[in-house]
C-alpha positions in Angstrom: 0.0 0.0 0.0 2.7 2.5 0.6 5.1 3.5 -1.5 8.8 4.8 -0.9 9.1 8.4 -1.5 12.7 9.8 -1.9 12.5 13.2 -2.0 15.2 15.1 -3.9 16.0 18.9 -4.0 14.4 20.5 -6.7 16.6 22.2 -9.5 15.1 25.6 -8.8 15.0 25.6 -4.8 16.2 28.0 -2.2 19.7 26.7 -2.4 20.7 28.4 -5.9 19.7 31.4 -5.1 22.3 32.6 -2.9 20.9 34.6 -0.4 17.7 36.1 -1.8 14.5 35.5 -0.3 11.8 34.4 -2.5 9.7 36.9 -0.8 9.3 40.5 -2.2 9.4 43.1 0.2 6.3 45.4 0.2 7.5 47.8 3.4 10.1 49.7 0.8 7.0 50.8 -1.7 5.9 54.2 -2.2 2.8 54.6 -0.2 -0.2 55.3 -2.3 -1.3 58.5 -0.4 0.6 60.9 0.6 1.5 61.0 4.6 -0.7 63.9 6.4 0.6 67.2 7.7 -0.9 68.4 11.1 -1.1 72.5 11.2 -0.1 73.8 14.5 -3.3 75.0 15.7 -4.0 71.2 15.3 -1.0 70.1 17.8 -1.6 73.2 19.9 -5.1 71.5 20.4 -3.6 68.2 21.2 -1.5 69.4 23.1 -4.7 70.9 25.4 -6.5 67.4 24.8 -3.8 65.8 26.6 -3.3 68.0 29.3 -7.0 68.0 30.2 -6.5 64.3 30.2 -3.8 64.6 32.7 -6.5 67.0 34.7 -9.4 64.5 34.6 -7.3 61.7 36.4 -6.6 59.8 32.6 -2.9 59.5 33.3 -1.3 56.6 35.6 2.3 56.1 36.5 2.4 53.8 33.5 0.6 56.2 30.6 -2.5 57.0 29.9 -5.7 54.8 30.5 -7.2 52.5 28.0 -9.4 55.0 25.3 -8.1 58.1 25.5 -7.0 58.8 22.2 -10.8 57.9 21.3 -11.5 60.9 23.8 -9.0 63.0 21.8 -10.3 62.1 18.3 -13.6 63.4 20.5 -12.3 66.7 21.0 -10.8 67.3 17.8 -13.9 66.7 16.3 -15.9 68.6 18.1 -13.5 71.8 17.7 -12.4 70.7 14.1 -15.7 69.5 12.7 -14.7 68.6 9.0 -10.7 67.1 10.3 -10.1 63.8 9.0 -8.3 62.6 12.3 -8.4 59.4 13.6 -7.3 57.8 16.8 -5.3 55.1 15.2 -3.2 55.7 13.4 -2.9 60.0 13.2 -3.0 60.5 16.8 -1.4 57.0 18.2 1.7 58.4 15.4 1.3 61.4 16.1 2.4 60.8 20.2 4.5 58.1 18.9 6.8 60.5 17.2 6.7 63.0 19.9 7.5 60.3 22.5 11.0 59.7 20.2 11.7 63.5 19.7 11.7 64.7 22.7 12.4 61.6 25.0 15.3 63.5 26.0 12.9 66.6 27.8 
């Protein structure tokens, strides 16, 4: 009922190809739209959102509580009505980048 298989390595296998992955990478593409720009009346107001955070009790020793950039998308809405922010990924990027600036201060 069963046969012996002997398996040989194909002619066009990884072993020829010296190095190269057989994957393309897709990180090193252009993106498709262009990456956004926030005005500074933008950041001055994230900036606010934060610190009333900080003021409501939002901030623990370790960061900032579960939802709060949903409550800053919130109040960017509500003083930007036609902003295309989101909380993930403008203003999780957004802090991100700020965090690696100015680690230092």
């Amino acid at each position: 009922m069963s046969e012996a298989r002997t398996y040989a390595p194909s002619a066009g296998g990884s072993q020829g190809t010296q190095g190269r992955s057989q994957y393309h990478r897709s990180s090193f593409r252009p993106c498709d739209r262009p990456r956004r720009s926030w005005p500074d009346r933008e950041e001055i107001m994230l900036i606010s959102a934060l610190k009333e955070l900080v003021a409501r009790g939002w901030k623990s020793d370790n960061g900032f509580r579960g939802g709060y950039a949903q409550k800053i998308e919130e109040w960017l809405k509500n003083e930007f009505p036609t902003t295309d922010l989101e909380a993930t990924p403008h203003i999780q990027s957004k802090i991100t980048n700020w965090k690696k600036t100015y680690y230092s201060l």
